[in-house]
C-alpha positions in Angstrom: 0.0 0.0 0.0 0.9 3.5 -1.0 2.4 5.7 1.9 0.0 8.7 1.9 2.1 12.6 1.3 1.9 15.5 2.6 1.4 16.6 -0.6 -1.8 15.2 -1.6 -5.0 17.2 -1.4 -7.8 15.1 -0.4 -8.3 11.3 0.5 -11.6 9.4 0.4 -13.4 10.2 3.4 -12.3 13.4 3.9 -15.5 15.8 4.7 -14.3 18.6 2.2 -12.0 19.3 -0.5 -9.4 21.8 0.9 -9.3 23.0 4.7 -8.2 26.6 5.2 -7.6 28.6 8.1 -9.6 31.9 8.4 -6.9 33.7 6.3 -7.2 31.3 3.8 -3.8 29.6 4.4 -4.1 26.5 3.2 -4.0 23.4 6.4 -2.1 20.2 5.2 -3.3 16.6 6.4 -0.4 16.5 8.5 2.7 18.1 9.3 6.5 16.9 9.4 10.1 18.7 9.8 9.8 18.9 6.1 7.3 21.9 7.0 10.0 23.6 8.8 13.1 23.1 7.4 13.5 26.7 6.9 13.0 27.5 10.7 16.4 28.8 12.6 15.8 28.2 16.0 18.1 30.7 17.5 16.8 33.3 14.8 13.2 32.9 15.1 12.4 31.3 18.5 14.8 32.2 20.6 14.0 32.1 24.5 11.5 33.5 26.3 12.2 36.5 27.3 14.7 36.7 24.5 14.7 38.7 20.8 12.5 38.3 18.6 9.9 37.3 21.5 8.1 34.5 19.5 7.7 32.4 22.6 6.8 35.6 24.8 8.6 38.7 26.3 9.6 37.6 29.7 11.4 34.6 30.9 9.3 32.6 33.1 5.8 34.2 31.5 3.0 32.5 33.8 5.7 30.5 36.1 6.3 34.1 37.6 3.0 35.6 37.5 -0.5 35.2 36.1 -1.9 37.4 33.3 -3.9 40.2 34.5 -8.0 39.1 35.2 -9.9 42.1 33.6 -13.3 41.9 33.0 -14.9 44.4 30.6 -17.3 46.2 32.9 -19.4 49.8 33.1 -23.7 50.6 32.2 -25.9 53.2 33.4 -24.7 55.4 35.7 -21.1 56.0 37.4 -22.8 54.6 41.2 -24.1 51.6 39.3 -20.7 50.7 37.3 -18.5 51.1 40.6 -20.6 48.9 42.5 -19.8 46.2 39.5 -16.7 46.9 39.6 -16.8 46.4 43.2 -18.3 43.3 43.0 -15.6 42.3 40.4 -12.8 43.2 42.6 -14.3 40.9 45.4 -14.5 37.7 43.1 -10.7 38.0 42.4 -10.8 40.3 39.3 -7.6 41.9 39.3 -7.9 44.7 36.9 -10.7 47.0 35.9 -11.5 48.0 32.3 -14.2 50.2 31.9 -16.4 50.7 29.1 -17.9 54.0 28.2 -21.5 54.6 27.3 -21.2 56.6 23.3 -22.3 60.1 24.2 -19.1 60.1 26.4 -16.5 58.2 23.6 -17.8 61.0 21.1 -17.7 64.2 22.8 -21.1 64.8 24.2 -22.5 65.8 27.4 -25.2 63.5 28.3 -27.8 66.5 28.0 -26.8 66.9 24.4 -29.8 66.5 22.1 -27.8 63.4 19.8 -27.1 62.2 23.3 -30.8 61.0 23.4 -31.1 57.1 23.7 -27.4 56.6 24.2 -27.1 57.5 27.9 -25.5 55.0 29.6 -26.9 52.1 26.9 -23.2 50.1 26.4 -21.0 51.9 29.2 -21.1 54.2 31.8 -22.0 58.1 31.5 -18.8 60.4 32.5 -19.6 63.7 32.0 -17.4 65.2 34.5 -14.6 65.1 37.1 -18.0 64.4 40.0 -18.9 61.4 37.7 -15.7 60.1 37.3 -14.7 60.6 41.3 -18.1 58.6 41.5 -17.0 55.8 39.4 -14.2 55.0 41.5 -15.1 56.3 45.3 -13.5 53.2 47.4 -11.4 51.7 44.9 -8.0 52.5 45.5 -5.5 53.8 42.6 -2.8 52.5 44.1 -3.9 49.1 44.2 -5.3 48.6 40.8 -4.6 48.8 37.4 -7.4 50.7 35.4 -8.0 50.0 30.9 -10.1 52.8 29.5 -11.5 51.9 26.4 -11.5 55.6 24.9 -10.1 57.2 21.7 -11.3 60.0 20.4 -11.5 61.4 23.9 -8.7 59.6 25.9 -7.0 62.4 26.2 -10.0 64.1 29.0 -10.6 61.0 30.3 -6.9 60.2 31.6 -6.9 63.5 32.8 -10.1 62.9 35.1 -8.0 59.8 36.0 -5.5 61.6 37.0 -7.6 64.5 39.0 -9.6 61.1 40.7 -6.0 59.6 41.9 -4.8 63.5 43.1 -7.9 63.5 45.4 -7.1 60.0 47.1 -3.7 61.6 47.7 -2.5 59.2 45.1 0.2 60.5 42.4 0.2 60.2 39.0 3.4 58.5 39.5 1.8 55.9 41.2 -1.1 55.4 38.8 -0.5 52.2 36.7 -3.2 51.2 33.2 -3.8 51.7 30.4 -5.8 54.1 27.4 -6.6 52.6 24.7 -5.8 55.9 22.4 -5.7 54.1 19.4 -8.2 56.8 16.5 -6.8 54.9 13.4 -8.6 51.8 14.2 -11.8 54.4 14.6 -11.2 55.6 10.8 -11.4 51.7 10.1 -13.5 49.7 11.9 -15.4 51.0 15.1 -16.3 54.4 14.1 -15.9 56.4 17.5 -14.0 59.9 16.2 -14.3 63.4 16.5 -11.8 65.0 14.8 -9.7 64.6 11.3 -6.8 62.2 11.5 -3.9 64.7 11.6 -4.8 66.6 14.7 -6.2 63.2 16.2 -2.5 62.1 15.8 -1.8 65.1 17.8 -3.4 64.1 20.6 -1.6 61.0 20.4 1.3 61.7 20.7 0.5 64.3 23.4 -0.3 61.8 25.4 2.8 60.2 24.8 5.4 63.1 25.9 2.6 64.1 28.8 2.9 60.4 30.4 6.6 60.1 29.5 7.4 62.6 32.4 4.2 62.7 34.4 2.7 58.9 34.7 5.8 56.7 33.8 3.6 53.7 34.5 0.7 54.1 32.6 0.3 52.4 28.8 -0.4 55.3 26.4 -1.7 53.3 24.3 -3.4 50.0 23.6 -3.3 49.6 19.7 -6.1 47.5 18.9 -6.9 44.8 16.5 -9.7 43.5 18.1 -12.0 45.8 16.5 -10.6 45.4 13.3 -11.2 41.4 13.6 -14.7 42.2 15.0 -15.0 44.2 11.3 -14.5 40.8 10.0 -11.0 41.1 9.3 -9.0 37.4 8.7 -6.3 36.8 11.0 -3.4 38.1 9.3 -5.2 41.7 8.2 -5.7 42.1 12.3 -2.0 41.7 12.7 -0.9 43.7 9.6 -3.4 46.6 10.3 -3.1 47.1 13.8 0.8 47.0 13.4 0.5 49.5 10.6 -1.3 51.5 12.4 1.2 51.2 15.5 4.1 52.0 13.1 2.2 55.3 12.6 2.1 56.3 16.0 5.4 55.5 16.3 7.0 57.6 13.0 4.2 60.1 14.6 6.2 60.2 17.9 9.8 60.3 16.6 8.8 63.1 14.2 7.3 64.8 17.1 10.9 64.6 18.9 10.5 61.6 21.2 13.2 59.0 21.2 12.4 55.2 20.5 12.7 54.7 23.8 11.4 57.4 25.4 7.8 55.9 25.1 8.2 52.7 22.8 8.2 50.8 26.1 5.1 52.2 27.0 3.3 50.9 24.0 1.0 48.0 24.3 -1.8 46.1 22.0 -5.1 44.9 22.0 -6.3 41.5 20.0 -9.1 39.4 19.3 -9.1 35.8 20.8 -10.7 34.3 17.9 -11.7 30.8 17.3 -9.4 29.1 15.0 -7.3 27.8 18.0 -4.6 26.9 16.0 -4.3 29.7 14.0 -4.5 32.3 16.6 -2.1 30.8 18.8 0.2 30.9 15.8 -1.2 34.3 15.1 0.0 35.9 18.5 3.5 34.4 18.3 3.8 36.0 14.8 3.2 39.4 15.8 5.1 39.6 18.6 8.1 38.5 16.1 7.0 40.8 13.4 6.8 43.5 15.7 10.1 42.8 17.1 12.3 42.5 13.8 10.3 46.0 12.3 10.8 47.8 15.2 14.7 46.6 15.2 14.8 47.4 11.7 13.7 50.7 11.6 15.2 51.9 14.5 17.5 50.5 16.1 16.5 51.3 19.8 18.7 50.5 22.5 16.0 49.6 25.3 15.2 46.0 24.6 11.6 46.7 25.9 11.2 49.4 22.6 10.7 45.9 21.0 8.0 43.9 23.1 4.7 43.3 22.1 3.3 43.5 25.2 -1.0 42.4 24.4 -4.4 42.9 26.3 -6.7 39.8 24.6 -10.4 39.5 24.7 -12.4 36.6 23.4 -14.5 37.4 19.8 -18.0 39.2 20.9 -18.3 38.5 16.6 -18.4 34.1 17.8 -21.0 35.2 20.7 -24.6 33.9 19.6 -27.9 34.6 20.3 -29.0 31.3 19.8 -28.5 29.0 22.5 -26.2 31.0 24.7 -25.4 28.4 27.0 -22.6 27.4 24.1 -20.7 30.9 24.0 -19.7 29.0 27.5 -17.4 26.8 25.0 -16.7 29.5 23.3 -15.5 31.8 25.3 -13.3 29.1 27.1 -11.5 27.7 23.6 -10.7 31.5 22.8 -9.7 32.6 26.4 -7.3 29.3 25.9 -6.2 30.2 23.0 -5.0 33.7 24.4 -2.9 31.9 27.3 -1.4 29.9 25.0 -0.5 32.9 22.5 1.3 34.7 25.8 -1.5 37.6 26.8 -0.6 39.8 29.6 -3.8 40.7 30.2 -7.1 39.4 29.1 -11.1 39.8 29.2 -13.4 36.7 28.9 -17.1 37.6 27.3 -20.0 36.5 29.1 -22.3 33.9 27.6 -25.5 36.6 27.4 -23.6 39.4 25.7 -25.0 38.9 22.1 -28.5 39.8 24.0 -27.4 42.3 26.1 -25.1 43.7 28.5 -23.6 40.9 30.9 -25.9 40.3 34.3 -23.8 39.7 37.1 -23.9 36.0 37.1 -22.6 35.7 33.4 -19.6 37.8 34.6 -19.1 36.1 37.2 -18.7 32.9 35.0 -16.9 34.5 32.3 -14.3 35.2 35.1 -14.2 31.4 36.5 -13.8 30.6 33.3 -10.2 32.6 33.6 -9.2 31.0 36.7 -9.8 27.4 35.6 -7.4 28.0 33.2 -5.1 29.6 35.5 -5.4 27.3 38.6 -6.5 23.7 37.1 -6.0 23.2 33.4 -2.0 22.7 33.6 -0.9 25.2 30.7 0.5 28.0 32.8 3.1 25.5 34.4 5.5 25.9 31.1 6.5 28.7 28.7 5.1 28.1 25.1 3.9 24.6 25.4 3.0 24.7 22.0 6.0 26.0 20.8 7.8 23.7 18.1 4.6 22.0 16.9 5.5 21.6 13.1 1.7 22.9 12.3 2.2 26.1 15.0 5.5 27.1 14.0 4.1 26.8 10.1 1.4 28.9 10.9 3.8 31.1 12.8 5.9 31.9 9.8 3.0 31.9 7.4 0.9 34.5 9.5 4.2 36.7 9.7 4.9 36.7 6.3 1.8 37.7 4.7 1.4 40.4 7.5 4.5 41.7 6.1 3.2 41.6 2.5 0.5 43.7 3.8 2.9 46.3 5.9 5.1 46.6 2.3 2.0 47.4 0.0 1.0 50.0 3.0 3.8 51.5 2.9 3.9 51.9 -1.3 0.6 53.9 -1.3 2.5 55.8 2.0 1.7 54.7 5.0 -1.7 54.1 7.1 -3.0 57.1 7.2 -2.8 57.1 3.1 -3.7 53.7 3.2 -7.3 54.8 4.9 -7.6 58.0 3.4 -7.6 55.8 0.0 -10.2 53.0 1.6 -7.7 50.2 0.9 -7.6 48.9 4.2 -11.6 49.5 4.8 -11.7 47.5 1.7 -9.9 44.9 2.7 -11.9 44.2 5.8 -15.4 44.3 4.0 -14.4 41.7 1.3 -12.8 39.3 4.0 -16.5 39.7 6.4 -18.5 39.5 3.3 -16.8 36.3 2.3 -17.0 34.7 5.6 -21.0 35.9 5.6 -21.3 33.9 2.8 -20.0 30.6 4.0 -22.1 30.7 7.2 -25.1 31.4 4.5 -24.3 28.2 2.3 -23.4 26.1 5.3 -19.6 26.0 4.6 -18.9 27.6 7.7 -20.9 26.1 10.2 -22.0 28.5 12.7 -23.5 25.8 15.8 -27.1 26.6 16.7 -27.0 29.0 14.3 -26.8 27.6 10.5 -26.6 23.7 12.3 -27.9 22.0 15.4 -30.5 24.8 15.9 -33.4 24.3 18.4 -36.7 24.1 17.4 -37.7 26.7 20.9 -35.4 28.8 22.6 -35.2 28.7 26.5 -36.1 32.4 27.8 -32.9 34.1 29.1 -32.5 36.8 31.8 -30.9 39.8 30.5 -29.7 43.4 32.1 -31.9 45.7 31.0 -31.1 49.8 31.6 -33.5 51.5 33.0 -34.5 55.0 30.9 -34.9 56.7 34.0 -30.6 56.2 34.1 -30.9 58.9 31.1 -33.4 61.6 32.3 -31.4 61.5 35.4 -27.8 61.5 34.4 -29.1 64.5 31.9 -29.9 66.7 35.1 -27.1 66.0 37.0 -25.0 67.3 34.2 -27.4 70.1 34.2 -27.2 70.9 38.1 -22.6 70.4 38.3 -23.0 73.8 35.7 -25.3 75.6 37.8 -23.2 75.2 41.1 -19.7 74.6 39.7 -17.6 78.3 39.6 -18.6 79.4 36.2 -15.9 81.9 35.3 -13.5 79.6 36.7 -14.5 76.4 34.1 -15.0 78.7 31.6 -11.4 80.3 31.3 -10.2 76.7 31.8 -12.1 75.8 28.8 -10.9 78.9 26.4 -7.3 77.8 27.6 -7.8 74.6 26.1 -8.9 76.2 23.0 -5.7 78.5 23.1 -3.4 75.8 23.6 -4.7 73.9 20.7 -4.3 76.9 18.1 -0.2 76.3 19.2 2.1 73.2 19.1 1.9 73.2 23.3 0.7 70.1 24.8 -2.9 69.8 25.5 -3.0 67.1 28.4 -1.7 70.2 31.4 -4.7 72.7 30.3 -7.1 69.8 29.6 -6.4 68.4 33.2 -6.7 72.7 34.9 -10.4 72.4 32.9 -11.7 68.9 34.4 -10.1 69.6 37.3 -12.4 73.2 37.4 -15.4 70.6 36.5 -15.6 71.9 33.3 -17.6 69.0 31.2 -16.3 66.3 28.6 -18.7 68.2 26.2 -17.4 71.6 27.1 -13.8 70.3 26.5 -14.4 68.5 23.5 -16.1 71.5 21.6 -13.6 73.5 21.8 -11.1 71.1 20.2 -13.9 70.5 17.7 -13.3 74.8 17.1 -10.2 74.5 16.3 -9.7 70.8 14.4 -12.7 70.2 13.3 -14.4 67.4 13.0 -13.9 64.1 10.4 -16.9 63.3 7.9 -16.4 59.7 6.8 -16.3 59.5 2.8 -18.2 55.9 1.2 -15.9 53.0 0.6 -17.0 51.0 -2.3 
């Protein structure tokens, strides 16, 4: 009998003619050193803790110390998020991120008339510096780290961060998260900006040279490509577009006058925990190598940490289903594996009853078990990499890194990212590769369970938060009350400072933190950047 190849494309049996990752690299029937005969060891694995970083940035990785628990958290009003938070802290959460309702990520006081409906709906209102002390009373800043998921108006709300932590005695110094920062990804995917690209940058990089001297702790930024895989992006356009869009802020950075690494080890990333588990394990290793070599490349830093990937992950909301949510259980745990496996620092588990709504406390309770089984009983923290040298992962690895690089050289032929956008090539990109998948989940090639197969004839009933509308009208007078008793002249010349600093090359983060600090609003704030940048009008990508 014939000893079966590599080589050959299908047998009989087989349930379909090719099988192909998510990114459409083609999977083998098996895998043998012959798949790897171009790997270099030393080169491209090194040691942990070693150059290029493929099997993760520090030595001992989860030997030493666990990734940090975050759970995703923040609805309705500030009271109601802390006392989640709260809650989260007590079941052994060790990290808060907080999600912000969409009047507050774009600008707008919750009083604003295109406020209406918004308030509070998929995160917590902030409107001011007595919202945001609310958020927090009792949680120390010390003690915790804090991710803000905020963009286009990251720059106020580190500010009120830092105002909170000034009045519990606590330093900037001493503050330690994250904010996510990250507007390209907004011009892509998500759709949260305010302003044109350009003078968004700005307020980048502000942040940058701001937290450089003042908050040497905190993560500037967290450059995500978890949106862009929640677009519909494959695997490998997540790691090419969220590194060219970190390549931006970095050129961004150094043009601004900051060394490599004066804030390069400052950077971090955010990615999508997907389901391929394969793939995405390979996935993480390869951009953490990519990153590595390009950063090396292009400029030469000195710091060794200028060249870690250093990665918040969160398992796909895009794989949560409606349809018997009971299964996003399995879900959630395969992709939280996967993360762990890839090397996360960080990382946020979904809750089963997100595709209906915002998690109830139970669900996020689960979703965080679901971390610390992984942590405590399943076995994989005990060694670095375990997966490390598996012909089919280190493949993938090399495969995953390559064509991201294809991607990063055609970006940089049409000139960069923001070219790259302003063109719609990358927006393009990432409608094609959703529409494609749509389409095998609609003619049953991509099996979707519960969904497209094994669907129930009657759906059990489940219990979902629900926000009560009252949050709105309430929240809207609050707002309405800090203005009538706040010291009017005093928030008001805070405000036109801002407005004067932005007319110059200054940095805007001092002034900004004198206005919230004088309780002028996020709004307030916000409109007077909006005076001077203006404000970005999306053109249609076809």
């Amino acid at each position: 009998m014939a000893k079966r190849t590599v080589e050959e494309k299908k047998a009989p049996g087989e349930r379909r003619e090719k099988f192909e990752t998510s990114s459409h690299i083609e999977i083998k029937p098996f895998y043998t050193p012959k798949e790897v005969t171009g790997l270099d060891p030393d080169r491209d694995l090194g040691l942990p803790g070693e150059f290029p970083y493929t099997r993760g940035i520090y030595p001992t990785m989860y030997r030493g110390r666990l990734w940090t628990m975050r759970q995703y958290a923040g609805y309705g009003t500030a009271a109601e998020s802390n006392r989640r938070f709260r809650y989260l802290l007590a079941q052994g959460q060790t990290g808060l991120s907080v999600a912000f309702d969409l009047p507050t990520q774009i600008g707008l006081d919750s009083d604003h008339p295109q406020a209406r409906g918004e308030v509070g709906r998929v995160g917590v209102a902030i409107d001011s510096m007595e919202d945001m002390e609310e958020l927090f009373a009792g949680i120390p800043l010390d003690q915790v780290s804090t991710s803000m998921t905020i963009n286009a108006t990251a720059a106020i709300l580190l500010a009120l961060y830092v105002a909170v932590g000034k009045r519990q005695g606590v330093g900037p110094r001493k503050l330690s998260g994250t904010v996510q920062n990250d507007i390209l990804k907004e011009y892509i995917a998500r759709g949260t900006y305010i302003y044109p690209p350009r003078p968004a940058l700005r307020l980048v990089t502000d942040i940058f040279a701001y937290c450089r001297d003042a908050l040497p702790e905190w993560n500037t930024i967290s450059i995500s490509g978890y949106h862009i895989r929640e677009a519909g992006s494959t695997a490998v356009q997540e790691v090419a577009f969220t590194l060219g869009n970190a390549l931006t802020y970095v050129q961004a950075a150094v043009e601004r006058g900051l060394g490599i690494d004066e804030f390069a080890p400052r950077l971090s990333f955010f990615f999508n925990a997907h389901s391929n588990f394969l793939e995405e394990v390979a996935k993480f290793r390869a951009a953490r190598r990519l990153w590595a070599r390009v950063i090396q490349e292009r400029y030469r830093p000195r710091d060794p940490r200028s060249c870690l990937l250093r990665f918040h992950a969160q398992t796909a909301g895009s794989t949560l289903t409606a349809q018997q949510p009971d299964v996003n259980v399995v879900r959630t745990t395969i992709e939280a594996l996967v993360a762990v496996l890839g090397g996360c620092q960080s990382l946020h588990c979904n809750a089963k009853d997100e595709a209906l709504g915002l998690p109830t406390e139970d669900a996020a309770r689960l979703a965080l078990r679901t971390q610390q089984v992984i942590a405590h009983e399943s076995g994989v923290v005990d060694t670095v990499d375990p997966l490390g040298g598996a012909y089919f992962v280190e493949s993938l690895t090399e495969e995953i890194e390559q064509r991201a690089r294809e991607y990063l050289q055609r970006i940089e032929k049409m000139g960069g990212m923001l070219a790259a956008i302003e063109k719609g090539y990358v927006q393009r990109e990432i409608q094609e590769a959703a529409f494609e998948f749509q389409q095998g989940v609609e003619r049953g090639e991509q099996v979707v369970v519960g969904v497209n197969q094994y669907g129930l004839a009657e759906e059990t009933p489940v219990p979902t938060l629900r926000i009560d509308p009252e949050i709105e009208r309430a929240q809207a007078e609050r707002v309405g009350q800090l203005r009538r008793k706040r010291d009017a002249a005093r928030a008001r010349a805070a405000v036109a400072r801002v407005e004067e600093v932005a007319r110059s090359a200054e940095n805007l983060l001092p002034p900004i933190l004198e206005a919230v600090e004088a309780y002028a609003t996020v709004g307030e704030i916000s409109d007077a950047l909006r005076r001077v940048f203006g404000e970005y009008k999306e053109s249609v990508v076809v």
